[in-house]
KOLGU-152356 format. One record per residue (C-alpha): residue in three letters; x, y, z. Coordinates in steps of 0.2 Angstrom, whole numbers, plus 5000, padded with zeros to 4 digits. Each point is the difference from the previous one (the first is absolute). Example, Ala and Ser with C-alpha at 12.3 -4.5 7.8 and 13.67 -1.06 7.14 Angstrom:
ala506249785039/ser500650174997/
***
This chain:
unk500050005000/unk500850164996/unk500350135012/unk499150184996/unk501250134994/unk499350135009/unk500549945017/unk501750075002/unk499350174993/unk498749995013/unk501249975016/unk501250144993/unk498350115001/unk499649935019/unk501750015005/unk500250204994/unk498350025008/unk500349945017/unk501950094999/unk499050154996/unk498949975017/unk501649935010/unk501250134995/unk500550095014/unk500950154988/unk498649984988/unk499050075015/unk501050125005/unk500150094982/unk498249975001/unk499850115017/unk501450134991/unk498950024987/unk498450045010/unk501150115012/unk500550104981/unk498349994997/unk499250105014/unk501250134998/unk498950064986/unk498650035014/unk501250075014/unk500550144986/unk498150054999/unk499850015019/unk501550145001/unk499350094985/unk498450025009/unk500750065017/unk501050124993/unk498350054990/unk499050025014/unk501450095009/unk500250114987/unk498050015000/unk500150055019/unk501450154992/unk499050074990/unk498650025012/unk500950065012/unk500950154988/unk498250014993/unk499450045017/unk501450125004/unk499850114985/unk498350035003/unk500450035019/unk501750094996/unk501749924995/unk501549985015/unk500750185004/unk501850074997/unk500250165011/unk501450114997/unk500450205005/unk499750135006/unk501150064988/unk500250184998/unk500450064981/unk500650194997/unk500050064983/unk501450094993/unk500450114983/unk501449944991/unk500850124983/unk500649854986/unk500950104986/unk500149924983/unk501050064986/unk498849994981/unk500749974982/unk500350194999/unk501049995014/unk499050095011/unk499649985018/unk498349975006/unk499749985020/unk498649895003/unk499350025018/unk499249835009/unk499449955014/unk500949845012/unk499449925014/unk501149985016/unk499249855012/unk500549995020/unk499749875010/unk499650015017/unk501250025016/unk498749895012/unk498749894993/unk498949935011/unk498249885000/unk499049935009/unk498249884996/unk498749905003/unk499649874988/unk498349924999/unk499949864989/unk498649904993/unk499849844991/unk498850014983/unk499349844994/unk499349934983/unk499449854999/unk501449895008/unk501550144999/unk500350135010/unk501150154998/unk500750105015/unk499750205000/unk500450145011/unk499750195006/unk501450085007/unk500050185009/unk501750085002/unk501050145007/unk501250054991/unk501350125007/unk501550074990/unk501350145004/unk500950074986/unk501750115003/unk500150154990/unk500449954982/unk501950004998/unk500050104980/unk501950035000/unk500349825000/unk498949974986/unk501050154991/unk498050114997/unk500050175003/unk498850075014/unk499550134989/unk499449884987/unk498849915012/unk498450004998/unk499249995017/unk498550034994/unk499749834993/unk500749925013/unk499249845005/unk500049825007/unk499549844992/unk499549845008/unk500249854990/unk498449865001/unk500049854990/unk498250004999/unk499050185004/unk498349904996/unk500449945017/unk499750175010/unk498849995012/unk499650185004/unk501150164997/unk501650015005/unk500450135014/unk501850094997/unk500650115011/unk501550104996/unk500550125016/unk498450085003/unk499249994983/unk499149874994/unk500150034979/unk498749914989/unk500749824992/unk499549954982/unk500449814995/unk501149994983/unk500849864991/unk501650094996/unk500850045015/unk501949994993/unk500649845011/unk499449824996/unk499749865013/unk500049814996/unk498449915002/unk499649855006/unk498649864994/unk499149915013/unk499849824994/unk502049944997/unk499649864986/unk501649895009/unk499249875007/unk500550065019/unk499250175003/unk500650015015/unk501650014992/unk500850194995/unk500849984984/unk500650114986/unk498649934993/unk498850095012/unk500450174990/unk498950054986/unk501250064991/unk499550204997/unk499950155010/unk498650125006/unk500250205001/unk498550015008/unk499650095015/unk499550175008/unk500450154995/unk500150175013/unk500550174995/unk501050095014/unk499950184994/unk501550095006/unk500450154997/unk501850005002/unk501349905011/unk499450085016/unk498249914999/unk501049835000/unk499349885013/unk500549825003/unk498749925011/unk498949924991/unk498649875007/unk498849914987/unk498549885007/unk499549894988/unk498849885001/unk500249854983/unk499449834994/unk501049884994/unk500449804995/unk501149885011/unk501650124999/unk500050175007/unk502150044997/unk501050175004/unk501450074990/unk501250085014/unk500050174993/unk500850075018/unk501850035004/unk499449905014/unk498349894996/unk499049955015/unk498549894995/unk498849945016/unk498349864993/unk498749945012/unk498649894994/unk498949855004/unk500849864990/unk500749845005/unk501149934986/unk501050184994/unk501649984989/unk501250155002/unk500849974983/unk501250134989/unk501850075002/unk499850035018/unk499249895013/unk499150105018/unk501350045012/unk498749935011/unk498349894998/unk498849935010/unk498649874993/unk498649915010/unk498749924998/unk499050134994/unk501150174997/unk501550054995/unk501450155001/unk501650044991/unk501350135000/unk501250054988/unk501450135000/unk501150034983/unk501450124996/unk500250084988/unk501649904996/unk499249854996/unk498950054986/unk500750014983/unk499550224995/unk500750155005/unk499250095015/unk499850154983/unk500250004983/unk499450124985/unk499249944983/unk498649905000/unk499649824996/unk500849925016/unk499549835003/unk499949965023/unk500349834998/unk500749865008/unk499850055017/unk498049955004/unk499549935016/unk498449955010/unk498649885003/unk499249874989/unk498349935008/unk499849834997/unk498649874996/unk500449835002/unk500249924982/unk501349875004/unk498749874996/unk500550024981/unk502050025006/unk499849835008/unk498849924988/unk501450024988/unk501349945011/unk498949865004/unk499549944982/unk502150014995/unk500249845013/unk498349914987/unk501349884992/unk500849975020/unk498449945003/unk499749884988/unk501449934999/unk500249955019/unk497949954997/unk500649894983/unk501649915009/unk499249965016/unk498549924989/unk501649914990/unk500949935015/unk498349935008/unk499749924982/unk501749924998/unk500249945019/unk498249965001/unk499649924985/unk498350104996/unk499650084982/unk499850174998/unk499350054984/unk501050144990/unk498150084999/unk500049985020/unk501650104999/unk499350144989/unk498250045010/unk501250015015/unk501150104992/unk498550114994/unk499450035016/unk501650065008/unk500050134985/unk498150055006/unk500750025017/unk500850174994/unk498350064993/unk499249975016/unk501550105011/unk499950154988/unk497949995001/unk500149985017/unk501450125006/unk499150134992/unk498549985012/unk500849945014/unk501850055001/unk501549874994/unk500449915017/unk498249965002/unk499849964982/unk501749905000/unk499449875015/unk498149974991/unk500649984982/unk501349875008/unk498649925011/unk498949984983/unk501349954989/unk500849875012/unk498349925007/unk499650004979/unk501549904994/unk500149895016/unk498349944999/unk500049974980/unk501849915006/unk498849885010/unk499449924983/unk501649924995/unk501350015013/unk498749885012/unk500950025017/unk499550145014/unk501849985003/unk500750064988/unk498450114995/unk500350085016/unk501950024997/unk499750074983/unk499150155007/unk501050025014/unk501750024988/unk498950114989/unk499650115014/unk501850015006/unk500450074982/unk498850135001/unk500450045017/unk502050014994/unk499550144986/unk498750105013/unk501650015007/unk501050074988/unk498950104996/unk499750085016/unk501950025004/unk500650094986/unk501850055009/unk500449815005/unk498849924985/unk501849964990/unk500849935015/unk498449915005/unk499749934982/unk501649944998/unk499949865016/unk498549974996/unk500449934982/unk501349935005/unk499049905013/unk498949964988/unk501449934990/unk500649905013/unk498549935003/unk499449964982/unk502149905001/unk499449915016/unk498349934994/unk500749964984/unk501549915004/unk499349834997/unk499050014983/unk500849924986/unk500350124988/unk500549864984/unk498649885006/unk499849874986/unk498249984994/unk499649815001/unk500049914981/
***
């Protein structure tokens, strides 16, 4: 009787079959291939935190513009006019003198504020923005203006149109009408958008991922001349006055900074606001922050700020010398969502080897599909941090998306792995994971040192439990 000639086709066929399900690398390519898989997913989740943090941005500038943008404040300044005689020679070779008009600026000797900040949060829908009113007393002493040294000729002053500027990121934020007294007078003020010096501006929503951050990214990147605007009226050199105190009452968004314009800059805040950063080029001398409040003081010389104490021409540029308060709102839960989602692929590997180690010691299938609805809902565990967080705050959010998550898989891992045992150890490795990222996350100065011996625990562990598979297992003919 002849023997079929497909039988040695058909073992080869078995015999690939079973090394396909014995294969211990075949698995392990398989459960490198899922990992590369989810990836995709994973990329999606940081795509949409960073769109609903940018979301939350935009609100909160949206908010702020309508309320008023964060302040700059810079001056008193005092600027005095002066008449300058250009000559310039023409074609013919005559001489024509042409008269025009400079402008000397003088800063003041003493500079000193003091305010109460009232901040207040706005909301829409799930956002909130934090805005403020601020009432000020300013104070500034200015010495007589020293002309010789700027080489102008007192008789080509023009005292008349003397006048000091006050420089304001933002005049829409003026709550009532300033009151400047100079001396004893107290002349009219007029806003203007020209006042001869510029002031850097600032943008509320820092787009960094970490607004609690103060980058060079928090600049906008222009300048405002805006500001107020009040003629002083002297007659001559005789009607010169140096006092001047200014009460001004302003809105504003998150920041509320202060150029120090003084020769010696004293700047006192008092507000009810628990979670203040004193941010800029110069930190309070002092600060005091409860619970509920805070206080700052700053002094600043004249010798740390990078302009003149007085300078003639016009286009000057106060720069590089702000200091003062930004009000926070907690947004962290977007800072730490992120941070959280970077450790996704962490995650499933430590989920994917554990299931591996349990399958090879244990003899018990696991299906690739098993592997991928798994994998799925680790990914969906991100969705439900950022969801959550948003309502509830992240370490709330952190602690029931791992609940959900963990009780999900474990109980799904009932259906094939059989054993409370090692049902019940399953979840309690999954939890330690997720516990060992909360952690991480939480400690951001010791999260490198902390991460490394913990992966290198993990390691260790993964050697250990491992040590006795057989790695080149032959599959039985």
């Amino acid at each position: 009787m002849e023997t079929p000639t497909n039988v040695p086709t058909t073992n080869l066929i078995n015999r690939f079959n079973a090394w396909i399900q014995e294969s211990i690398m075949v698995k392990l390519f398989s459960i490198g291939f899922l990992v590369l898989i989810l990836l995709i997913p994973s990329a999606w989740i940081n795509d949409l935190i960073q769109e609903r943090q940018q979301r939350a941005e935009d609100v909160v500038d949206e908010i702020s513009e309508k309320w008023s943008d964060s302040q700059t404040l810079s001056g008193p300044i005092l600027v005095i006019p002066y008449t300058t005689h250009e000559k310039i020679t023409k074609a013919n070779n005559e001489t024509e003198v042409i008269e025009k008009t400079e402008n000397a600026f003088f800063l003041p000797e003493e500079l000193k504020t003091s305010g109460k900040i009232s901040p207040q949060v706005l909301k829409r829908g799930i956002f909130e923005a934090v805005v403020y009113g601020a009432d000020l007393d300013i104070k500034a002493v200015f010495n007589r203006p020293d002309l010789k040294a700027l080489d102008i000729p007192e008789e080509m002053v023009q005292w008349e149109n003397a006048r000091l500027i006050f420089g304001i990121t933002d005049i829409g934020g003026i709550r009532t009408n300033p009151q400047i007294t100079v001396g004893d007078e107290s002349p009219a003020s007029e806003p203007a958008n020209n006042l001869g010096v510029a002031i850097k501006k600032f943008r509320n929503g820092a787009h960094d991922n970490n607004r609690y951050a103060v980058t060079d990214g928090d600049y906008a990147g222009d300048y405002s001349s805006e500001g107020i605007v009040t003629k002083l009226h002297w007659k001559n050199a005789d009607d010169f006055n140096g006092n001047t105190n200014m009460k001004l009452s302003l809105r504003g968004s998150e920041r509320l900074n202060f150029v120090p314009t003084g020769k010696s800059t004293y700047v006192n805040l008092q507000g009810s606001w628990a979670e203040p950063s004193f941010d800029g080029k110069f930190l309070p001398d002092t600060r005091e922050v409860t619970d509920t409040s805070f206080a700052a003081t700053w002094n600043v010389l004249h010798f740390n700020r990078p302009f003149a104490q007085q300078w003639v021409g016009n286009g000057s540029k106060l720069v590089d010398s702000e200091f003062g308060l930004r009000l926070l709102v907690p947004v962290e839960q977007y800072q730490k969502s992120m941070r959280t989602s970077k450790y996704s692929l962490l995650i499933i590997i430590f989920t994917f080897v554990s299931l591996f180690l349990v399958e090879i010691t244990r003899k018990i299938r696991i299906h690739p599909f098993q592997y991928i609805l798994i994998g799925v809902a680790l990914i969906i565990y991100y969705t439900l941090l950022l969801s959550i967080s948003e309502q509830l705050g992240y370490n709330l959010a952190y602690w029931i998306a791992t609940v959900a998550t963990v009780s999900l898989i474990s109980a799904y891992a009932k259906t094939f792995l059989e054993n409370w045992s090692l049902v019940t150890l399953f979840t309690l490795l999954m939890t330690v994971f997720y516990a060992f990222i909360f952690v991480i996350i939480l400690q951001q100065d010791l999260s490198l040192l902390i991460g490394s011996i913990g992966l290198f625990l993990v390691v260790a562990a993964l050697m250990y439990f491992s040590r006795k598979v057989s790695w080149y297992k032959e599959t039985a003919a």
